[in-house]
N, C-alpha and C positions, 0 to 999 in steps of 0.2 A: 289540352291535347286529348284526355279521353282515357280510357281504360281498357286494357285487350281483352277479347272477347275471349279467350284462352285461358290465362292465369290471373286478370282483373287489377294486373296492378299498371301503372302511371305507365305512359305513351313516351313519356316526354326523354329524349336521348336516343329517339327510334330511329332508325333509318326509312326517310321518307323516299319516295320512291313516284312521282308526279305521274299524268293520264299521258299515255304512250312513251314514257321515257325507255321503257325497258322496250318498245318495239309492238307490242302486242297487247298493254296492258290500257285497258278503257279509261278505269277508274285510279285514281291517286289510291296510295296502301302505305299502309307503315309497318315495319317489321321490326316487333313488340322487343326492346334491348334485353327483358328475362329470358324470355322464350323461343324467341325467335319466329312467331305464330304471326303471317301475315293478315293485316288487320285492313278491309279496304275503308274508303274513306269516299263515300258515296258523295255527288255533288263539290266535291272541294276544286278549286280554280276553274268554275265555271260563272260564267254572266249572270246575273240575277235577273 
């Protein structure tokens, strides 16, 4: 899952957040379970 760009530690228990679910948002993001540091997540559920 990755590392937050914030505090560096594990992704993994983060609240994922998918491309337009919140309305407005382009890119999928995960918001980091230490920090709460919204992490975006460029390319994820897109066609290859």
């Amino acid at each position: 899952m990755g590392e937050c760009i914030n505090c560096q530690q594990s992704l993994s228990g983060g609240d994922l957040t998918v491309p337009w679910e919140d309305g407005d948002n382009k890119y999928a993001y995960i918001i980091c379970p230490h920090c709460r540091c919204k992490n975006t997540l460029y390319g994820f559920g897109e066609d290859d």
